[in-house]
C-alpha positions as CSV (number, residue, x, y, z in Angstrom):
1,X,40.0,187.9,63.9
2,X,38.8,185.6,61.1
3,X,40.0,182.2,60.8
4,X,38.8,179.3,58.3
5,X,40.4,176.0,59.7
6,X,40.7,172.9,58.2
7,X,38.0,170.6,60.1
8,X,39.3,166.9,61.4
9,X,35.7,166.2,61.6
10,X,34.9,167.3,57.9
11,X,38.2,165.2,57.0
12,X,37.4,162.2,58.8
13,X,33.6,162.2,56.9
14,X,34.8,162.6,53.7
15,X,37.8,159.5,54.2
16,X,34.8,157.3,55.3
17,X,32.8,158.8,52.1
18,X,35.7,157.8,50.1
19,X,36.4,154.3,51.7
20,X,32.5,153.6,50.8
21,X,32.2,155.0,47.5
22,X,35.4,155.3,45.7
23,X,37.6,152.8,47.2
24,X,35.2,149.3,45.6
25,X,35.4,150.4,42.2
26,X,39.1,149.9,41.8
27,X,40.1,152.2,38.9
28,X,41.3,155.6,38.4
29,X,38.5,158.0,40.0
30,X,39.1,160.7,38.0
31,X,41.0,164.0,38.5
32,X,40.6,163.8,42.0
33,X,41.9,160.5,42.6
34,X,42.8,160.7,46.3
35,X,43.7,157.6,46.7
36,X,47.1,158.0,48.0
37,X,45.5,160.1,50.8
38,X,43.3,157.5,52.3
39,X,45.0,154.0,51.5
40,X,46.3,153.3,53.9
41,X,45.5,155.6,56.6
42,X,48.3,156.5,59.0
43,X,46.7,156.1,62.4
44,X,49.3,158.2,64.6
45,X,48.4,160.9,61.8
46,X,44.6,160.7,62.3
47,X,44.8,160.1,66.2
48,X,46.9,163.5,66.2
49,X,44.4,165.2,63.6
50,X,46.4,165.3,60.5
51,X,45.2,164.3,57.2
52,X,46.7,164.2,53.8
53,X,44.6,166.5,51.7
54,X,45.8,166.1,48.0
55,X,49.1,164.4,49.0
56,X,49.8,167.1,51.4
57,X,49.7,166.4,55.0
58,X,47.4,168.8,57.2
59,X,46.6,169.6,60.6
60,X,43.1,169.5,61.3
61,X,40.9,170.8,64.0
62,X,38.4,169.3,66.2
63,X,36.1,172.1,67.3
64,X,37.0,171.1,71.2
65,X,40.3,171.6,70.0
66,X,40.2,174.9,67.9
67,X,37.9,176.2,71.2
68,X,40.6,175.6,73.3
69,X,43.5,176.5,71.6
70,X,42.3,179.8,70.9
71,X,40.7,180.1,74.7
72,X,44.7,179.5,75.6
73,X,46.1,182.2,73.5
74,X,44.1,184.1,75.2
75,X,41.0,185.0,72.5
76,X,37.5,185.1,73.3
77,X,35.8,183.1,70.9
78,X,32.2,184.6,69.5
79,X,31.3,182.4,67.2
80,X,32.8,179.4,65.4
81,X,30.7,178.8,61.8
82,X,31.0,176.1,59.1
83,X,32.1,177.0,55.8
84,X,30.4,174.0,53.8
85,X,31.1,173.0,50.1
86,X,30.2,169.9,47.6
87,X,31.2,167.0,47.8
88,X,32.6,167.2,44.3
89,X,35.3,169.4,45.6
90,X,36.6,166.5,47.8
91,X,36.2,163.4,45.5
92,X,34.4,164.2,42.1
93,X,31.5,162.4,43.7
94,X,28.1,163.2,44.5
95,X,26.6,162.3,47.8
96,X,22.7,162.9,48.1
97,X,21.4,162.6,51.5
98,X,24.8,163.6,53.5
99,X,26.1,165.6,55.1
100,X,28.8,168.5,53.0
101,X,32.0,168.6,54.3
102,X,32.7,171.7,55.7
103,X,35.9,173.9,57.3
């Protein structure tokens, strides 16, 4: 079984990304303005691992939580692997020196 998961830690980096570098310049950021995703945050939403992800709200995963879940349906997990891409497919933004967010 093969499963690509949205990551809560990947979505968590990449709200803090956009509170640092989008969020000051107060304008439209381009064709990925997110800024209905991550003003304001909702915190029961981020303390139960959802995130809005282009106006749509998402369950995330922490990996603790993806391990066990799966462990509790009863899978054996082998490996768990990120899947990383640019930052430019979060925010239209480059981020030199960080880390990619990842699922």
């Amino acid at each position: 079984l093969v499963l690509l998961v949205p990551s809560n830690e990947s979505a968590r980096a990449v709200a803090n990304a956009y509170m640092r570098h989008r969020l000051p310049q107060k304008k439209k950021l381009g064709r990925s303005d997110r800024h209905r995703d991550f003003t304001p945050l909702n915190a029961p939403d981020v303390d139960s691992q959802v995130w809005k992800r282009w106006g749509v709200r998402t369950q995330c995963y922490s990996l603790a939580v993806l391990r066990g879940l799966l462990n509790v349906e009863g899978y054996d997990v082998e490996r768990i692997q990120r899947v990383e891409h640019d930052w430019d497919t979060e925010l239209d933004i480059k981020i030199p020196k960080a880390a990619r967010p990842f699922d």
